[in-house]
Every structure is written in C-alpha cells, then in structure tokens.
C-alpha positions as CSV (number, residue, x, y, z in Angstrom):
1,X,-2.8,-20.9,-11.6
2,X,-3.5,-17.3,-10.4
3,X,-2.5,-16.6,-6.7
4,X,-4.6,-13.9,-5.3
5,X,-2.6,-11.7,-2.7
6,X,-4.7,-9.0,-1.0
7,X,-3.8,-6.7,2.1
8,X,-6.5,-5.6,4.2
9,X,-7.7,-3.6,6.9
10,X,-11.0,-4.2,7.3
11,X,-12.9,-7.6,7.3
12,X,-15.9,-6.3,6.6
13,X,-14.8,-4.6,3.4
14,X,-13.1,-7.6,2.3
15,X,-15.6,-9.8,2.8
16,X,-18.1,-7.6,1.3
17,X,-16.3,-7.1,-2.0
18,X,-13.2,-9.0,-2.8
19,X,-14.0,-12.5,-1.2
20,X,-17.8,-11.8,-2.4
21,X,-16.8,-11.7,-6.1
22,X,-13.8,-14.7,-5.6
23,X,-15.9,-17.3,-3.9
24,X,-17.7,-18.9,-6.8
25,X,-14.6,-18.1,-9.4
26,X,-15.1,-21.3,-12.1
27,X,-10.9,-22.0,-11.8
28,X,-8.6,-22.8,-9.2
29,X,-6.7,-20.2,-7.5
30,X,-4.6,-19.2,-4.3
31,X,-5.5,-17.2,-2.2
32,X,-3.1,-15.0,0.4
33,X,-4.8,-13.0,3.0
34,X,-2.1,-11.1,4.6
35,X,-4.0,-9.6,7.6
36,X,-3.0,-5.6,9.0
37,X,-6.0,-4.9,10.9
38,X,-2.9,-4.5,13.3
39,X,-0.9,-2.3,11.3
40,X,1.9,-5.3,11.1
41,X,2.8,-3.5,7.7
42,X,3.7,0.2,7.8
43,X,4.0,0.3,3.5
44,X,1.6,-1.4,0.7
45,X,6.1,-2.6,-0.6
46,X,6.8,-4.4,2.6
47,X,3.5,-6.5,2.4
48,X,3.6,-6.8,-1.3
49,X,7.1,-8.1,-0.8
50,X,5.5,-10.9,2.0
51,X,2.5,-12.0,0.2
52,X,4.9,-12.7,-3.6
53,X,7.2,-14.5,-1.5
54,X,4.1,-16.6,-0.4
55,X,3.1,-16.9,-3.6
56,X,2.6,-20.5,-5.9
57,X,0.8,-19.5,-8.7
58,X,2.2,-18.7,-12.4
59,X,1.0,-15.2,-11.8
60,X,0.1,-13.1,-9.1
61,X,-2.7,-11.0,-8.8
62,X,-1.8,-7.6,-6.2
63,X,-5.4,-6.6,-5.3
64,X,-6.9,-4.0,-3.1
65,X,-10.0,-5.5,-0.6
66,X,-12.4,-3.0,-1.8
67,X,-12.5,-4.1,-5.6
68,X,-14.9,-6.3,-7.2
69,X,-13.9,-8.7,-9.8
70,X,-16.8,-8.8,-12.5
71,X,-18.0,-12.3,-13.2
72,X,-17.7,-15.9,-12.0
73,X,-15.7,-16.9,-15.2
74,X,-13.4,-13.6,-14.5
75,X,-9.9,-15.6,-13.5
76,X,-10.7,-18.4,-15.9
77,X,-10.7,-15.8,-19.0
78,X,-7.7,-13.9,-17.8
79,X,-5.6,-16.7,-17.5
80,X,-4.8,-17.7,-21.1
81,X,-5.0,-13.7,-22.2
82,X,-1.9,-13.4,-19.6
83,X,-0.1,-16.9,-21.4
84,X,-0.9,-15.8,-24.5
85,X,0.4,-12.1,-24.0
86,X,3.8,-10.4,-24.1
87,X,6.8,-12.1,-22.5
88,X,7.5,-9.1,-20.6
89,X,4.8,-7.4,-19.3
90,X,2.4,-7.0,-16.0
91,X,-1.3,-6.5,-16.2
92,X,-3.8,-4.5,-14.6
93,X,-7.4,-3.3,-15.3
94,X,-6.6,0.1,-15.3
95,X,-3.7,3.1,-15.7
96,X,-2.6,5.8,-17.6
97,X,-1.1,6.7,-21.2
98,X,2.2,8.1,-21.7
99,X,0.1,11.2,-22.8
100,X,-2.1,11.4,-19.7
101,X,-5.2,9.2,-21.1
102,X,-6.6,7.6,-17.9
103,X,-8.3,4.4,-19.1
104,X,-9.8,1.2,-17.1
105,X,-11.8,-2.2,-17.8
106,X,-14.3,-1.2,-15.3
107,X,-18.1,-0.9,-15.0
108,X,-17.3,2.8,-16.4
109,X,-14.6,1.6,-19.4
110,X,-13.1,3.8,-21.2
111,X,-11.1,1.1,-23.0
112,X,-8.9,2.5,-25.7
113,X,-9.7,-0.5,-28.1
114,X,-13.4,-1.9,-27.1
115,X,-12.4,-5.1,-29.0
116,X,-8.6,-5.2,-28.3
117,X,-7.9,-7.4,-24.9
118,X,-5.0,-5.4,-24.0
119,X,-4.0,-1.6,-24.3
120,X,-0.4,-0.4,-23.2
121,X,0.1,2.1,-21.0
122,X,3.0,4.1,-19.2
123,X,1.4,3.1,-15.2
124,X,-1.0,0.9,-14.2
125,X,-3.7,1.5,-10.8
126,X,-2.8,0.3,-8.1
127,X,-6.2,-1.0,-7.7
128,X,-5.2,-4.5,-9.3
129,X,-2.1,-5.5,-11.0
130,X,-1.2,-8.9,-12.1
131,X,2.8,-9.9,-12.1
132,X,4.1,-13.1,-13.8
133,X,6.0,-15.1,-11.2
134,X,9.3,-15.3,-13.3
135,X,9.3,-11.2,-13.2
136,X,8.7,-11.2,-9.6
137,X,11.2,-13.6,-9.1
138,X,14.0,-11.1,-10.4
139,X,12.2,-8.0,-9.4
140,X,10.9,-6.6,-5.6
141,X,8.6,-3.8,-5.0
142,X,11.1,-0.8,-3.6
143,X,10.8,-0.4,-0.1
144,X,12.2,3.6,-0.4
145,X,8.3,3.7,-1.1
146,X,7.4,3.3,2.4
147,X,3.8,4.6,2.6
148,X,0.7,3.2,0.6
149,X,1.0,5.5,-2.7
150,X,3.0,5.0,-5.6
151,X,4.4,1.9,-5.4
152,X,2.8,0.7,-8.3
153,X,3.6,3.3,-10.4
154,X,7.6,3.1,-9.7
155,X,7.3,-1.0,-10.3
156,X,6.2,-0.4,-13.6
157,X,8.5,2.7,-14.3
158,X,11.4,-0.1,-13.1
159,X,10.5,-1.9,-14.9
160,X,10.0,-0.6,-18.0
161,X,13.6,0.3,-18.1
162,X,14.6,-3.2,-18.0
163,X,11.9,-3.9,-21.0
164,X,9.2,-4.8,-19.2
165,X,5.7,-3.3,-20.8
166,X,2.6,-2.3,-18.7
167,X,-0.9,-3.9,-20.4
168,X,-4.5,-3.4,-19.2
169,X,-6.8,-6.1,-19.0
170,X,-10.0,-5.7,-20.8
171,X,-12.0,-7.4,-18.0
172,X,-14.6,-6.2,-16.0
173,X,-14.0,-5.2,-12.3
174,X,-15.9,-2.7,-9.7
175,X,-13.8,-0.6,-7.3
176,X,-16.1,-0.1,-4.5
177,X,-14.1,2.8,-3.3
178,X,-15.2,6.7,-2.8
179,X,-12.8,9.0,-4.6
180,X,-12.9,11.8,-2.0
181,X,-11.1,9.1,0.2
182,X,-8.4,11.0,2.0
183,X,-4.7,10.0,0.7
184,X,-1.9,11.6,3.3
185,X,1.6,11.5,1.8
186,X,0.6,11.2,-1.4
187,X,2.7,14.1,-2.8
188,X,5.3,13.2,-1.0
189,X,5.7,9.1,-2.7
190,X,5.1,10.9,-6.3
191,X,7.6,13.8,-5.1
192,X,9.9,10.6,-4.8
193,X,8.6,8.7,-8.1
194,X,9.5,11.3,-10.2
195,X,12.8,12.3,-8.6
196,X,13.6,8.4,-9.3
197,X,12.4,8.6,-12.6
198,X,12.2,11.8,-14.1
199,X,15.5,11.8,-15.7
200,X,14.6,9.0,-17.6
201,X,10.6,9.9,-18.4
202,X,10.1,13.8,-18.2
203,X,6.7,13.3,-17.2
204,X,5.4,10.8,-14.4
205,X,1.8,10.6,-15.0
206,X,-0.5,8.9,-12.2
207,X,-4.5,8.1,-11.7
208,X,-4.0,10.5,-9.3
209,X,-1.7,13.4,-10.8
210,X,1.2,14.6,-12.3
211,X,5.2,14.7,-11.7
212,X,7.1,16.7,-14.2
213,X,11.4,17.1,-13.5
214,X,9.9,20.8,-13.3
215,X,7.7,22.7,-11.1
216,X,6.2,24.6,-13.8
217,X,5.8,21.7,-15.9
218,X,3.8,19.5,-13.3
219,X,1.5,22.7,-12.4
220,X,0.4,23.0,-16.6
221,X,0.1,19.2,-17.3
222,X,-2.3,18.6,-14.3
223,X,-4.3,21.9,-14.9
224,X,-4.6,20.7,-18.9
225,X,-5.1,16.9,-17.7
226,X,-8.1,18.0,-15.3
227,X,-9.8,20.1,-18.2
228,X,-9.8,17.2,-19.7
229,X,-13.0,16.2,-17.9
230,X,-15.0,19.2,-18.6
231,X,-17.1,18.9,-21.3
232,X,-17.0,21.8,-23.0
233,X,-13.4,22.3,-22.4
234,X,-12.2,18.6,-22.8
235,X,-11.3,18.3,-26.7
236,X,-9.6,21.3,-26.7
237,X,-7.9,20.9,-23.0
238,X,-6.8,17.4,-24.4
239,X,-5.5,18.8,-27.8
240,X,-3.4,21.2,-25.7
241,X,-1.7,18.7,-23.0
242,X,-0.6,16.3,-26.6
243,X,1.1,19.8,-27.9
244,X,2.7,20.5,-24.8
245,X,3.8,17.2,-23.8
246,X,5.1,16.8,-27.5
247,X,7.2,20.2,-27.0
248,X,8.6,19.7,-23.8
249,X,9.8,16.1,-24.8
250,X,10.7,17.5,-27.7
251,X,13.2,20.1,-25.4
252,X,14.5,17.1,-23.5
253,X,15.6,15.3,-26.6
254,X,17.6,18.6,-27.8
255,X,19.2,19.3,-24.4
256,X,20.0,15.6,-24.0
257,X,22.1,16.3,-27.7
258,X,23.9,19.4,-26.4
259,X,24.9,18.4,-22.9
C-alpha cells in the first residue's frame, strides 16, 4: 500500500487538485492530511518528519496540494514499478541530471527514455517524491533545512552517499502551479545544500538553479543551463554546459590527487 502524505495551506487548492485526482484512485491507499492553514509547521522537514512517522503504507508518497496525479489507475500502476525497481532508490515524477538535464513525467514530458519506466537522476522535484518505508525508517529529512526549499534535493544528495539512487517515474501528473510563484529564501536553503554537499558533488544542480563550491562556477552553469531553453541557442548552450561541467570535474578529480 501507498500512504499519501500531503501538507497544505489552502483547502481550496487541495481539494481542487490533489483530493480531485485521488478520490476515484482504483487501489487502496492512505491518506495523511497534515493541516498548516495555521502555520503549525515553520519547514516542509519538520512536517515531512510528522506525516512518515504517521505513515502505514510500504511506500510513501511526499506530495505538494497543488499537483494533479494523471489517471484513476495512476497508484495502481506505480505500485509494482516501485516493487519491481531498485532496492535502494526513491521516486519521483520529475528532477534533474547530473549534467543539468531537467526532465519530468508530466503533461509536458520530457522523459529521457519515452519507453523506459524509470530514468536516474542526481535530484528529484520536490513536487512528488515517493520513499520506501524501510529507507525512511533509517533516514529523516534534515531539519538544518528549516524553510520550504531544498529539502528534497539534500534527501536525495544524503542519500546518495549512503547508495541510495534517485529514479523518475514515467507517470503522468499535472502541477497546477504558476512558475512566477514567489520563493523567499530560496538562495539561502541552496546556499546551505551545496555548502553540505559540494565537497562531495562539485555541482548541486536544482529545478530551480545552480550551486557550484565556486562563485564563478555557479554564475557560468546557470547562465549555460538557462540558454538551454532558447531555441536558437539551446544545442549549442547545452553542448557548452557538458564541456564545462566535464572540465571542472575533471579539475576536482586532479586536485583531489595532489592534496
């Protein structure tokens, strides 16, 4: 079984879009509403931390009240691709490469491998991410993350340093959210991500930037990552970001030798 564990804001919004798209779901699952209309939460850790130690289910699906999940059968197909899947590994519908590639299972896919049902990846979106109950057991979301940004992204850093891969999900889902939304401290939680992590990863990519262990470094990735995007530009902008990522990992490995 699938437990469901959503924090929200808004009832309206919940009910408009998550509940919407779980109420005629074709298996059984569990639901956990954990309510912060109140602000009873001050961090998206604390009340992930709450709702997984609420959680029954095999696996548990961290989902944001705004997102749409794309089918009546959707939990009934995702169960046996999570059984049948890696030991170690959490899911989601959407992240990014270790080379900056933003991909998703959404109504606008850009799925690696149309006919693959799961594509690794170095972070997965926030958005929805599904952890097997035996990992959450051992592992907590890190409360040193103590906004709404970013948590995700240093779970599956953390945990890919204990073996643990990051997969997306090639199922459907809608996130019924505006990207101009306005995201205070944001900077700040991926300043912290990649002072946690940089040592061990160079490069922190996340949907919504990049951290580099250099100033310099983060300013040229993000400006080659954007470029990306426009059309004329986006071949050659892509090319670029591979060369430079490969040379400055490339400088890492031979500094790592000397010192």
């Amino acid at each position: 079984m699938i437990s469901v564990v959503v924090v929200y804001n808004n009832e309206e919004i919940l009910r408009g879009n998550l509940l919407k798209s779980l109420e005629n779901q074709s298996s059984k699952h569990e639901l956990i509403l954990i309510d912060n209309t109140k602000k009873a939460f001050t961090s998206a850790s604390s009340a992930l931390n709450y709702g997984r130690r609420l959680a029954k289910g095999d696996f548990v699906l961290f989902v944001h009240q705004d997102l749409q999940l794309i089918g009546n059968d959707w939990l009934e197909r995702c169960e046996p691709i999570l059984r049948n899947a890696p030991e170690k590994a959490i899911f989601g519908s959407a992240g990014v490469t270790n080379t900056g590639r933003l991909i998703n299972a959404g109504i606008d896919a850009t799925f690696l491998n149309p006919s693959h049902l799961l594509e690794e990846v170095q972070l997965l979106d926030e958005g929805l991410f599904i952890v097997p109950k035996i990992v959450l057991q051992e592992f907590e979301f890190d409360e040193a993350f103590d906004d709404w940004h970013c948590y995700g992204a240093d779970y599956c850093l953390s945990l890919k340093k204990e073996g643990v891969r990051s997969m997306i999900l090639n199922l459907p889902i809608f996130h019924n959210s505006p990207r101009a939304n306005p995201r205070s401290n944001l900077k700040r939680e991926q300043l912290k991500l990649w002072r946690k992590h940089g040592k061990d990863f160079g490069i922190c990519f996340t949907a919504d930037g990049v951290r580099a262990a250099d100033p310099l470094t983060s300013v040229i990735a993000n400006v080659l990552l954007r470029l990306q995007f426009v059309p004329v530009l986006g071949l050659c902008a892509r090319y670029m970001l591979l060369c430079y990522l490969k040379i400055t990992r490339a400088l890492r490995k031979t500094k790592s030798r000397l010192f």
